[in-house]
N, CA, C, O and CB atoms as a CASP TS submission, in Angstrom:
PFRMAT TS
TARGET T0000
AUTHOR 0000-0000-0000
METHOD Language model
MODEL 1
PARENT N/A
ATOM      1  N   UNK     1     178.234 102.653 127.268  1.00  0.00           N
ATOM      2  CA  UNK     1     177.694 101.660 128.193  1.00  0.00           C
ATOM      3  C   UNK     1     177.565 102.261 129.592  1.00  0.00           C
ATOM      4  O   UNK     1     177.558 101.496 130.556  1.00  0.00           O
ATOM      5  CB  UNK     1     178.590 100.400 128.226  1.00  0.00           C
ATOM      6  N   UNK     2     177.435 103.916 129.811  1.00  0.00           N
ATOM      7  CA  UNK     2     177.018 104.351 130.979  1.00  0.00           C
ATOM      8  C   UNK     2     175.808 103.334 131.877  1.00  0.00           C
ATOM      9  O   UNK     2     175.968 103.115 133.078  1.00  0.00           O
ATOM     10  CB  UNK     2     176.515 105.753 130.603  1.00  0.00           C
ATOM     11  N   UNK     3     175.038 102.974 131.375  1.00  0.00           N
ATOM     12  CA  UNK     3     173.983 102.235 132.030  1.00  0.00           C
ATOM     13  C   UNK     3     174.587 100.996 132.141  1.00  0.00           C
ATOM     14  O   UNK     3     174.528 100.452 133.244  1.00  0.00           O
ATOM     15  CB  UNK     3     172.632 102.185 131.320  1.00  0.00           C
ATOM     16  N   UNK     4     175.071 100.518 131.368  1.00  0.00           N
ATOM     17  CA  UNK     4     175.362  99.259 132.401  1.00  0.00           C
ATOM     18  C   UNK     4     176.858  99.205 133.501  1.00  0.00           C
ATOM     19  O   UNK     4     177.093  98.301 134.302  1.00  0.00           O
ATOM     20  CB  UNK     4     175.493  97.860 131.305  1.00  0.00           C
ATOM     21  N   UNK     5     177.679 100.371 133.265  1.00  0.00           N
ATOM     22  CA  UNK     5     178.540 100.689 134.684  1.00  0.00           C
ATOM     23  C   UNK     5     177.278 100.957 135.705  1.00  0.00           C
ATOM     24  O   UNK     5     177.124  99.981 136.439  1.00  0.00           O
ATOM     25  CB  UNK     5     179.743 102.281 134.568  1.00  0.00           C
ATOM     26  N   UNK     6     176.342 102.003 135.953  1.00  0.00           N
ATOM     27  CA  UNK     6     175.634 101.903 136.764  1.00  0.00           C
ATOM     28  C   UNK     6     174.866 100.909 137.152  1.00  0.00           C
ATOM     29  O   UNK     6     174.430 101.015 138.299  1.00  0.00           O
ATOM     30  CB  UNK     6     175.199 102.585 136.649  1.00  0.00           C
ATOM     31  N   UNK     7     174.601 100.090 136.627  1.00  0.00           N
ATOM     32  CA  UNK     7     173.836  98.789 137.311  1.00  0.00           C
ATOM     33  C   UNK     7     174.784  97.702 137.908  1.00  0.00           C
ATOM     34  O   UNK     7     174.438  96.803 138.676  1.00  0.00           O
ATOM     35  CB  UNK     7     172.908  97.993 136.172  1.00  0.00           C
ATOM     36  N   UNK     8     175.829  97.896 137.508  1.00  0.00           N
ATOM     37  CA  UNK     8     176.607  96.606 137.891  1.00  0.00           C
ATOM     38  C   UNK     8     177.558  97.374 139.365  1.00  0.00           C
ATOM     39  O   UNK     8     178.208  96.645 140.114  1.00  0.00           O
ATOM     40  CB  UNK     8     177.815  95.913 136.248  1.00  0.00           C
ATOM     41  N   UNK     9     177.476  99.037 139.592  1.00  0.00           N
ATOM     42  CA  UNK     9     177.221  99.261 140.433  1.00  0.00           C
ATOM     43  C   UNK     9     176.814  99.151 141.918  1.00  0.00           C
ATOM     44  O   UNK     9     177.328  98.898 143.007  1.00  0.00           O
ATOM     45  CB  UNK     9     177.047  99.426 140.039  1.00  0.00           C
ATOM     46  N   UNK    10     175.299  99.562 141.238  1.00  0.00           N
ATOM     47  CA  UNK    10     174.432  99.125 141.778  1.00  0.00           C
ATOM     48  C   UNK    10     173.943  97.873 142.699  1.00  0.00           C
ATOM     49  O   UNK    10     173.604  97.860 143.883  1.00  0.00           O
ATOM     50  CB  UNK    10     174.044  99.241 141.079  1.00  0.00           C
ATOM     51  N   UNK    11     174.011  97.008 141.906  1.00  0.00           N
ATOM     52  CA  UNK    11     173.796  95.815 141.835  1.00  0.00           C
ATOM     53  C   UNK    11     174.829  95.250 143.101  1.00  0.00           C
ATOM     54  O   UNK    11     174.353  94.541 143.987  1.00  0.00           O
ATOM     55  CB  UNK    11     174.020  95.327 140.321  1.00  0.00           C
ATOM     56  N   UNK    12     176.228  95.618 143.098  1.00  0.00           N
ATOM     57  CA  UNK    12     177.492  95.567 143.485  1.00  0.00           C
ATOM     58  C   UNK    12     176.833  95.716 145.089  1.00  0.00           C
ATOM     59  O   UNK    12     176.625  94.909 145.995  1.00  0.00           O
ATOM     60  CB  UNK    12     178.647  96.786 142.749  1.00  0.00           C
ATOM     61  N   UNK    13     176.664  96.935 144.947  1.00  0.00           N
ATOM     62  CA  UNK    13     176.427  97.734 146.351  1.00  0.00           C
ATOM     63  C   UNK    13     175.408  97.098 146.917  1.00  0.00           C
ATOM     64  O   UNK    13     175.458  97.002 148.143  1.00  0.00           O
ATOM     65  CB  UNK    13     176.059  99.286 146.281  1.00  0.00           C
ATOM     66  N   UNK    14     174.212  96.491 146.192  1.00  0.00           N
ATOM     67  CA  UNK    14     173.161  95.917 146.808  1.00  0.00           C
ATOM     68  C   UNK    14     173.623  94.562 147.585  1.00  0.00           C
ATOM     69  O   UNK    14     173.176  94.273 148.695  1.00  0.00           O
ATOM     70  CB  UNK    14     172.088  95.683 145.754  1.00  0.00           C
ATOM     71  N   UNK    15     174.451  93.860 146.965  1.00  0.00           N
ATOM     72  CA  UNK    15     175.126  92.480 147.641  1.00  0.00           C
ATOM     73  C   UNK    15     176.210  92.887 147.982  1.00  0.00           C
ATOM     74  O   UNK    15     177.104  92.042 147.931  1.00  0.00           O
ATOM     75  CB  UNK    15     175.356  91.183 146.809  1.00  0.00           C
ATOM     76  N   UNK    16     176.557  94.135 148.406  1.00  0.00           N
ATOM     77  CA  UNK    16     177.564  94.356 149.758  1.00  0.00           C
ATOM     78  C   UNK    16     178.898  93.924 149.155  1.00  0.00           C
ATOM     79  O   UNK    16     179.863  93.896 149.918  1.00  0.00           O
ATOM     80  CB  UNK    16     177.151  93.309 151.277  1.00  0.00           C
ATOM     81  N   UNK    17     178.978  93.762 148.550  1.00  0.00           N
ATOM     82  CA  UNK    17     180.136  93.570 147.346  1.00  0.00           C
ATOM     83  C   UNK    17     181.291  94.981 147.102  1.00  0.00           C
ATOM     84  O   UNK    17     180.894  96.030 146.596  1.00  0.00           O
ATOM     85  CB  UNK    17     179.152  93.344 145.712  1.00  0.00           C
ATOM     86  N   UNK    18     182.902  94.752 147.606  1.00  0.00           N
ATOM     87  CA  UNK    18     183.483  95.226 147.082  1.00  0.00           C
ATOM     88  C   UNK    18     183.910  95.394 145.764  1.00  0.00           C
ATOM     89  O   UNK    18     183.288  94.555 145.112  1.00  0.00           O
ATOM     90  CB  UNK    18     183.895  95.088 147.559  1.00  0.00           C
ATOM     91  N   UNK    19     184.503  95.912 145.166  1.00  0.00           N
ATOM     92  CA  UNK    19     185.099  95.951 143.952  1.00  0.00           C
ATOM     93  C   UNK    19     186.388  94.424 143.313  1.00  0.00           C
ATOM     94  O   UNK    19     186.613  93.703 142.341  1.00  0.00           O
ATOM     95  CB  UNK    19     185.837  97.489 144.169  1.00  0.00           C
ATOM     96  N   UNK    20     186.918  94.757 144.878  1.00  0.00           N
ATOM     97  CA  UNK    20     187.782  93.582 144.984  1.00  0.00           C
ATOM     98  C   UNK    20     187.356  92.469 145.166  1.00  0.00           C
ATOM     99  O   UNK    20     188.019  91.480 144.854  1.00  0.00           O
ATOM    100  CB  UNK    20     188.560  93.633 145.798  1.00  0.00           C
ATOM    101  N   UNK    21     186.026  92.382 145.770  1.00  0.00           N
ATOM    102  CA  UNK    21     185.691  90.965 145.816  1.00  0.00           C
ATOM    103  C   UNK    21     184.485  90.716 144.666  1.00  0.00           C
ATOM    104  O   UNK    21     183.727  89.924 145.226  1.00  0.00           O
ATOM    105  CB  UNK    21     185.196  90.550 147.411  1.00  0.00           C
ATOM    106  N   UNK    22     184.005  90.973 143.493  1.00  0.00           N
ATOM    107  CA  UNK    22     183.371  90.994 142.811  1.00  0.00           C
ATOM    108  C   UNK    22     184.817  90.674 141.541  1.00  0.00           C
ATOM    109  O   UNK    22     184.723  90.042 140.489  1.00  0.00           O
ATOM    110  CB  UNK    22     182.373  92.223 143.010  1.00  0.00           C
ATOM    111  N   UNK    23     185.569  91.088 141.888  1.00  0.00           N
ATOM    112  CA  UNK    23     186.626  90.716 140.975  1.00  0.00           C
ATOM    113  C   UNK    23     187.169  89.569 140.737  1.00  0.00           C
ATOM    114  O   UNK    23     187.434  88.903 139.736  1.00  0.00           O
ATOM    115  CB  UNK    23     187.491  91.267 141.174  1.00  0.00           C
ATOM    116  N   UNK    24     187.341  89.418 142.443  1.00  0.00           N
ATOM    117  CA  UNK    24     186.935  87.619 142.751  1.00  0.00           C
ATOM    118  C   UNK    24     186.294  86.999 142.510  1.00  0.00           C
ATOM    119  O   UNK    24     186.760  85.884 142.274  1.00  0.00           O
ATOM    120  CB  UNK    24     186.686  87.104 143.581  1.00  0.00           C
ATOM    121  N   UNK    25     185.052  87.120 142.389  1.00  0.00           N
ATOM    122  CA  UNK    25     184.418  86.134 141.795  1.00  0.00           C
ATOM    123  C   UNK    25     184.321  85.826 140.384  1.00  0.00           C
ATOM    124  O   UNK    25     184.041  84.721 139.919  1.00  0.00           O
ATOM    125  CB  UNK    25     183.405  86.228 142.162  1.00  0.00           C
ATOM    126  N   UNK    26     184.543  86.751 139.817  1.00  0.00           N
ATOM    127  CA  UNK    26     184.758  86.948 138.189  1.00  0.00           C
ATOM    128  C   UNK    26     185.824  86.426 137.074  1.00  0.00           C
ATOM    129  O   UNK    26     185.811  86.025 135.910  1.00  0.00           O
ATOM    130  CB  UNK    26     184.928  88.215 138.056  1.00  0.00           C
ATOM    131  N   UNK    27     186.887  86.704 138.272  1.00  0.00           N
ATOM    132  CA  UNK    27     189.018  86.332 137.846  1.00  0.00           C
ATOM    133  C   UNK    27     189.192  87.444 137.477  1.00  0.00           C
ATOM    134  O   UNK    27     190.179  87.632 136.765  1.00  0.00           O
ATOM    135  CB  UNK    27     189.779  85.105 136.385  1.00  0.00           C
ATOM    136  N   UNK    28     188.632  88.181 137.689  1.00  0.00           N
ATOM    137  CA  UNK    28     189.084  89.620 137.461  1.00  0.00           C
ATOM    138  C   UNK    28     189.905  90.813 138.536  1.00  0.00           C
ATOM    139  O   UNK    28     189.884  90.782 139.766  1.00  0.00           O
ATOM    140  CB  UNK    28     187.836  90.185 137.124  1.00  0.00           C
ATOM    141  N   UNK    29     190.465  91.625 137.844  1.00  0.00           N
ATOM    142  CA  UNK    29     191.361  92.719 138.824  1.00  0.00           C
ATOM    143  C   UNK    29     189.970  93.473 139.366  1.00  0.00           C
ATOM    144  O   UNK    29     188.899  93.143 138.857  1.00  0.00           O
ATOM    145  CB  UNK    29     192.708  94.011 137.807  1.00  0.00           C
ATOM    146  N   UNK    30     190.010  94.424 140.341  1.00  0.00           N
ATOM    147  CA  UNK    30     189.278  95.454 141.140  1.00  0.00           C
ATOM    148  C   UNK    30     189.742  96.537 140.185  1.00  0.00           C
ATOM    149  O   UNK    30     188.984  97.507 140.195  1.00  0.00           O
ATOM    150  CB  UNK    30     189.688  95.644 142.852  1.00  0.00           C
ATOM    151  N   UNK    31     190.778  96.642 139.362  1.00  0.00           N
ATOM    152  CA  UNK    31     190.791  97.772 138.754  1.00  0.00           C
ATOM    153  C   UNK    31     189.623  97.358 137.869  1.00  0.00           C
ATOM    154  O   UNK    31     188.705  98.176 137.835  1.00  0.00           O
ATOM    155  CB  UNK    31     192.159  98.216 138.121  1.00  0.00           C
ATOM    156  N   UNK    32     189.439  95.977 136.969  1.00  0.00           N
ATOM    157  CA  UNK    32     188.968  95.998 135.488  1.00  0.00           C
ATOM    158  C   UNK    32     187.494  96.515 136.055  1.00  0.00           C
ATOM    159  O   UNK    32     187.254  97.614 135.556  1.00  0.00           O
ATOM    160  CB  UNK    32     189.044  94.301 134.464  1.00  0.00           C
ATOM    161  N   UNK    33     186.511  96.105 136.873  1.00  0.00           N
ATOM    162  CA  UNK    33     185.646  96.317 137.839  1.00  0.00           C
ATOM    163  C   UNK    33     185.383  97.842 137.656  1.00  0.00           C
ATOM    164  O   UNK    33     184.383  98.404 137.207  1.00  0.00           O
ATOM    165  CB  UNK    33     186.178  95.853 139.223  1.00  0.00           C
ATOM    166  N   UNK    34     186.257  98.228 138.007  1.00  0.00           N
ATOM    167  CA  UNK    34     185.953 100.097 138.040  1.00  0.00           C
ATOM    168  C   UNK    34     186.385 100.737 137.150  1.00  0.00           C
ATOM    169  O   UNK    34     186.657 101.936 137.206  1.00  0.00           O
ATOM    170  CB  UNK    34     186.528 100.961 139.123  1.00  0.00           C
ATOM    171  N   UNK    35     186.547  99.766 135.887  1.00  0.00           N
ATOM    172  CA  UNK    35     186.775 100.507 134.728  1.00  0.00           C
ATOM    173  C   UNK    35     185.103 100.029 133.912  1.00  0.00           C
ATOM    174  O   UNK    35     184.450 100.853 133.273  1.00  0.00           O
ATOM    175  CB  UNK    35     188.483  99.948 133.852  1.00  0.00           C
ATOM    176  N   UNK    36     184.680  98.645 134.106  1.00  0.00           N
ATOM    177  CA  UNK    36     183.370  98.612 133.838  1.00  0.00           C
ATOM    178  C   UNK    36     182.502  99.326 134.728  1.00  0.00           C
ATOM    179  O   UNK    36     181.369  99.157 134.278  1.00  0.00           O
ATOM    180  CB  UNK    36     183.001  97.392 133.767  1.00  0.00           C
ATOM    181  N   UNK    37     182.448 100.020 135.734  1.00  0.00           N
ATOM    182  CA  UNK    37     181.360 100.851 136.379  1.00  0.00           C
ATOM    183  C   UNK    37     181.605 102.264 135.513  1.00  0.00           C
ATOM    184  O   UNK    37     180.650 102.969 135.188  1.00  0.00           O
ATOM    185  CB  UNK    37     181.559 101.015 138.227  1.00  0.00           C
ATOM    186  N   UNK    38     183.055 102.618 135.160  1.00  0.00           N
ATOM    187  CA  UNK    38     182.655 104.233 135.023  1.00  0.00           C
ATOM    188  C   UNK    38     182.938 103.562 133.323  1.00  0.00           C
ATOM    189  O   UNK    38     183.872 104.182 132.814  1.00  0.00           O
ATOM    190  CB  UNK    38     183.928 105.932 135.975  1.00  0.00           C
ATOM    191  N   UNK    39     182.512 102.758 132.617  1.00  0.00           N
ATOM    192  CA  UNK    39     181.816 103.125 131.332  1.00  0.00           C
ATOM    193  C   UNK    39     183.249 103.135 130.448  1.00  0.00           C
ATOM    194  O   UNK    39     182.988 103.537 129.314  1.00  0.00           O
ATOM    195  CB  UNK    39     180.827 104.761 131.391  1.00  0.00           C
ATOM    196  N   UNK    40     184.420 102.880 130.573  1.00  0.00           N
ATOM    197  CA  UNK    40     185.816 102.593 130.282  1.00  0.00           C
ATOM    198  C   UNK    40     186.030 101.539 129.127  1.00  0.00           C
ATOM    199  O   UNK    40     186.561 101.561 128.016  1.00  0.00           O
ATOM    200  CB  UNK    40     186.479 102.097 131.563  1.00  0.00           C
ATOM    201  N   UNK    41     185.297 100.500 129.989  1.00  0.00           N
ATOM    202  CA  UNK    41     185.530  98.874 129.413  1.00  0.00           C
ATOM    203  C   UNK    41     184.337  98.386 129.341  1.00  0.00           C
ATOM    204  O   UNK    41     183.446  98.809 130.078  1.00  0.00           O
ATOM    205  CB  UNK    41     186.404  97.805 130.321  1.00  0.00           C
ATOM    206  N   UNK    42     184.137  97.451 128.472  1.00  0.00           N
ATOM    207  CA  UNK    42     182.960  96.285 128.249  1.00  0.00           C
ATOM    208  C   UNK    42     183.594  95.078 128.542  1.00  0.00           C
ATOM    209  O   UNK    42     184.717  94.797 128.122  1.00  0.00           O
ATOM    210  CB  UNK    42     182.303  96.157 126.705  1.00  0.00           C
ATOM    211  N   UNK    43     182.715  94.146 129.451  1.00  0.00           N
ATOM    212  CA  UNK    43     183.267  92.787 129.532  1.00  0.00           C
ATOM    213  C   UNK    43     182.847  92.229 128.422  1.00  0.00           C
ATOM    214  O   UNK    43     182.049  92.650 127.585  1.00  0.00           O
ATOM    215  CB  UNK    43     182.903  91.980 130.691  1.00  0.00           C
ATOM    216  N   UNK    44     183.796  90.666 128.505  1.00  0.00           N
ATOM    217  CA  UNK    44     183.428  89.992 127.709  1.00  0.00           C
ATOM    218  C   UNK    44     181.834  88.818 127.891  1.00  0.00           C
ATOM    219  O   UNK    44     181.222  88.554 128.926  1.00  0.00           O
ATOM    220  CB  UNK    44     184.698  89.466 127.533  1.00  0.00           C
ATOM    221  N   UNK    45     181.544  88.305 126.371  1.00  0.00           N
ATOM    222  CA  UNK    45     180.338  87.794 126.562  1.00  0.00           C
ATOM    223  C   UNK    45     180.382  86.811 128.093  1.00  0.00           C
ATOM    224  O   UNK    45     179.435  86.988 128.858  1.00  0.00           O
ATOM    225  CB  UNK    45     179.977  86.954 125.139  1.00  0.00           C
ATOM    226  N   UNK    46     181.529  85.752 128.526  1.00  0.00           N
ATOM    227  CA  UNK    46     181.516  85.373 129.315  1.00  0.00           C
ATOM    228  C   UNK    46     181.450  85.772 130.896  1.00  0.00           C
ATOM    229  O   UNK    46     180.995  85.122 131.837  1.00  0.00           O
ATOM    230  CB  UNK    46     182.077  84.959 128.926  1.00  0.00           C
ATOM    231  N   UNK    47     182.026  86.996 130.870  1.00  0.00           N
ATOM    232  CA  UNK    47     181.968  87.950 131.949  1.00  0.00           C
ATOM    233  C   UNK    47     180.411  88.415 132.498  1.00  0.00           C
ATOM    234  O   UNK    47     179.941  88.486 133.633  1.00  0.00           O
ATOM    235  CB  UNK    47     182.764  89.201 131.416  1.00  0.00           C
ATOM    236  N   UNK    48     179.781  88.726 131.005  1.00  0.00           N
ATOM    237  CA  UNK    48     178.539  89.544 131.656  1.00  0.00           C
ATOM    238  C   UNK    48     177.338  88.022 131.706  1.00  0.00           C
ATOM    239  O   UNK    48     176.214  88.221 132.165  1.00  0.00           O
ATOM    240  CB  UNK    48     177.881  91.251 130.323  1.00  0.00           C
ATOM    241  N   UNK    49     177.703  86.654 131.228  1.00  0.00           N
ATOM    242  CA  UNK    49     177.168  85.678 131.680  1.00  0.00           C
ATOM    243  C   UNK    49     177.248  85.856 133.473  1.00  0.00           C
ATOM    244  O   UNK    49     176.294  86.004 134.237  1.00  0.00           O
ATOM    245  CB  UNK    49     177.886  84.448 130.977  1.00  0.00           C
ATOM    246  N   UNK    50     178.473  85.794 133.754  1.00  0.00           N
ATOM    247  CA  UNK    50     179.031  85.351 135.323  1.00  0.00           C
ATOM    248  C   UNK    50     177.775  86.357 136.076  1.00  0.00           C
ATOM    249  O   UNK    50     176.887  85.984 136.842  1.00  0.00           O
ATOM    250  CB  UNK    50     181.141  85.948 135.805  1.00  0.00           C
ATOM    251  N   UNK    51     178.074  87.827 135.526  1.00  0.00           N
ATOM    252  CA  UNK    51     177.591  88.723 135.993  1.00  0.00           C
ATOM    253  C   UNK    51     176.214  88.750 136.372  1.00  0.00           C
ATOM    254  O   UNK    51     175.807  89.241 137.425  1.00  0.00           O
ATOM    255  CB  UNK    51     177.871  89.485 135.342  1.00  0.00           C
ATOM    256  N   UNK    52     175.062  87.882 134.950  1.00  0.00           N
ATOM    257  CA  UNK    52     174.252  87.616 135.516  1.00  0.00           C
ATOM    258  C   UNK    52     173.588  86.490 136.354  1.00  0.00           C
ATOM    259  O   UNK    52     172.407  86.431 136.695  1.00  0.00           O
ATOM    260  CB  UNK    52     173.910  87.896 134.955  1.00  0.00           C
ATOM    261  N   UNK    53     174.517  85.671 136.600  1.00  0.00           N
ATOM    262  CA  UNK    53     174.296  84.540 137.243  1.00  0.00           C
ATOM    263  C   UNK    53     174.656  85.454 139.236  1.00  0.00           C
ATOM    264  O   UNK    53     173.705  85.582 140.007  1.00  0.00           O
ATOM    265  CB  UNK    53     175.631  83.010 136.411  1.00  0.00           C
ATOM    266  N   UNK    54     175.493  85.726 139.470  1.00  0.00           N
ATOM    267  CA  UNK    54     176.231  86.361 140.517  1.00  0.00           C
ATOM    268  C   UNK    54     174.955  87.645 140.755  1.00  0.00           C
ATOM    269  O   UNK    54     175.006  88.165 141.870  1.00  0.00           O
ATOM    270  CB  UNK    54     178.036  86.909 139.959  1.00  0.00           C
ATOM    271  N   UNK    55     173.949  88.127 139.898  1.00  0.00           N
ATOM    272  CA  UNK    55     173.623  89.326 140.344  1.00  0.00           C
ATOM    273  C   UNK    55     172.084  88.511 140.327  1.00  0.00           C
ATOM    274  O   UNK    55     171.330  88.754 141.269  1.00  0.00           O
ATOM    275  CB  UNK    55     174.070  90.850 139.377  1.00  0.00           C
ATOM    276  N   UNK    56     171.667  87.627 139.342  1.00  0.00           N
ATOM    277  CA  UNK    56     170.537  87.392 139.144  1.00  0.00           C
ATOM    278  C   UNK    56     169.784  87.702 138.331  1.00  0.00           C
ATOM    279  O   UNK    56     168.600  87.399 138.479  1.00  0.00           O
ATOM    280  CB  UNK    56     170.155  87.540 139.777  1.00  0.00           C
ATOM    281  N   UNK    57     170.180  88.353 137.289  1.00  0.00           N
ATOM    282  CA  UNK    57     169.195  89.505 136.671  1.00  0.00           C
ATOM    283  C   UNK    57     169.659  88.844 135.333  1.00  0.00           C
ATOM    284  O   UNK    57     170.424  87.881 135.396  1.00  0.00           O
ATOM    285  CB  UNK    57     169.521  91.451 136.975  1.00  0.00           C
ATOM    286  N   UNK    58     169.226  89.322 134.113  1.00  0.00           N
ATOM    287  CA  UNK    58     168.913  89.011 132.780  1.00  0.00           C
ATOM    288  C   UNK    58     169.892  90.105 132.329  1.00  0.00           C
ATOM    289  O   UNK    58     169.878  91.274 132.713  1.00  0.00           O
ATOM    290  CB  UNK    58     167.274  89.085 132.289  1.00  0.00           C
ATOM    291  N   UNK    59     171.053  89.344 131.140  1.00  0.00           N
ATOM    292  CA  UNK    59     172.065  90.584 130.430  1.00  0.00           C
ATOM    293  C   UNK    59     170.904  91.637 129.813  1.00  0.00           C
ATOM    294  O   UNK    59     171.295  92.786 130.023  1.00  0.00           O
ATOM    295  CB  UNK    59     173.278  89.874 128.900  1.00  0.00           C
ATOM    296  N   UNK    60     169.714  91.625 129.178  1.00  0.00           N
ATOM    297  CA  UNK    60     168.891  92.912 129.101  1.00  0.00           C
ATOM    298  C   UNK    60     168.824  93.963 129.919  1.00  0.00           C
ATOM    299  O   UNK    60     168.924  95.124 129.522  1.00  0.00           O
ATOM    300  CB  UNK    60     167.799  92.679 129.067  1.00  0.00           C
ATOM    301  N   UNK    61     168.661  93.646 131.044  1.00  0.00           N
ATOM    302  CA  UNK    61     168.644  94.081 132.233  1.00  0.00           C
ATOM    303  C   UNK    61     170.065  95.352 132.582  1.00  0.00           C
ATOM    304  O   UNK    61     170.042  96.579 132.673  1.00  0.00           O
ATOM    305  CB  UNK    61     168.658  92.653 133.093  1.00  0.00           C
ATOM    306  N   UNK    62     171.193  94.334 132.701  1.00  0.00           N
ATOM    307  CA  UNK    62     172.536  94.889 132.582  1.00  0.00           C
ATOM    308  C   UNK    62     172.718  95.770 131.645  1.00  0.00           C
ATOM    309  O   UNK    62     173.379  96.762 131.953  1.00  0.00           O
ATOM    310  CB  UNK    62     173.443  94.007 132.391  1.00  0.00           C
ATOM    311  N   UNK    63     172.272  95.676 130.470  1.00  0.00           N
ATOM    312  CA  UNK    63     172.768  96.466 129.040  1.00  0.00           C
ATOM    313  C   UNK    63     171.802  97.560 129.374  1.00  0.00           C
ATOM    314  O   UNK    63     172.547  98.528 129.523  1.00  0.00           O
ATOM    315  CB  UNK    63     172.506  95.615 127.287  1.00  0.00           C
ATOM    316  N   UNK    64     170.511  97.989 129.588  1.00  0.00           N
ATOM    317  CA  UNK    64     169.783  98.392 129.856  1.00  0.00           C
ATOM    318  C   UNK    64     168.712  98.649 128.471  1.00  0.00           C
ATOM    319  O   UNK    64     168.081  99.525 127.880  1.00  0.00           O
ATOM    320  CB  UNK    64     170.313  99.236 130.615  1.00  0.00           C
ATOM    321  N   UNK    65     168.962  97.516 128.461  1.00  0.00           N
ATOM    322  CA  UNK    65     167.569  96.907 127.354  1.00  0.00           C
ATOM    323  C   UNK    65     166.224  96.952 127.740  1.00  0.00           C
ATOM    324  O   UNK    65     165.299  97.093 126.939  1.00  0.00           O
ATOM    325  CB  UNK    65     167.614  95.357 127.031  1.00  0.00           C
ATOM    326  N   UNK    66     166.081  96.819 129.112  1.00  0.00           N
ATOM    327  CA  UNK    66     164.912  96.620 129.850  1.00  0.00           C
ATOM    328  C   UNK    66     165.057  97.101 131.424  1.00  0.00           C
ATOM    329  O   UNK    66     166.179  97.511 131.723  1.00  0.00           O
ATOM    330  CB  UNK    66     164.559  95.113 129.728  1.00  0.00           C
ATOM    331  N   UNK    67     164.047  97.101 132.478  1.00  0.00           N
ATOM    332  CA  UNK    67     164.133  97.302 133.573  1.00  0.00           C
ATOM    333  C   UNK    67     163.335  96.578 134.454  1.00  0.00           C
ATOM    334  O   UNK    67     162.133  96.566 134.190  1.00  0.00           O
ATOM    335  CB  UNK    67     164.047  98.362 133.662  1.00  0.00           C
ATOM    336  N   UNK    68     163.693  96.007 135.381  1.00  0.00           N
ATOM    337  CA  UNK    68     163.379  95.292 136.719  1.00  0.00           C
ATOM    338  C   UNK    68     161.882  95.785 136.683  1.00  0.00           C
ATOM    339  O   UNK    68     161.109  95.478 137.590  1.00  0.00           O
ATOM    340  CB  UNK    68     164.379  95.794 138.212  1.00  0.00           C
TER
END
């Protein structure tokens, strides 16, 4: 899941978003966060819901099923 640590990244950095506060919004640790960017961990289905609601974008998108 290299591509989708980089988009959620990405994505992160684009809304100025720490690690820690993206964690926040999630209920998640800042560690679990930077274990889904470097490709470690997969969230769960509910997680990468939040994720696309919080980022805007379509889980295709995230998974890298597709591109913007």
């Amino acid at each position: 899941m290299i591509i989708f640590g980089q988009r959620v990244k990405e994505l992160r950095e684009e809304k100025k978003l720490t690690q820690v506060e993206l964690g926040k919004l999630l209920g998640l640790s800042y560690q679990t966060i930077g274990h889904y960017e470097n490709g470690t961990t997969q969230p769960t289905l509910e997680t990468l819901a939040k994720m696309c609601e919080i980022f805007d974008v379509t889980a295709s998108y995230l998974l890298g099923l597709e591109d913007i």
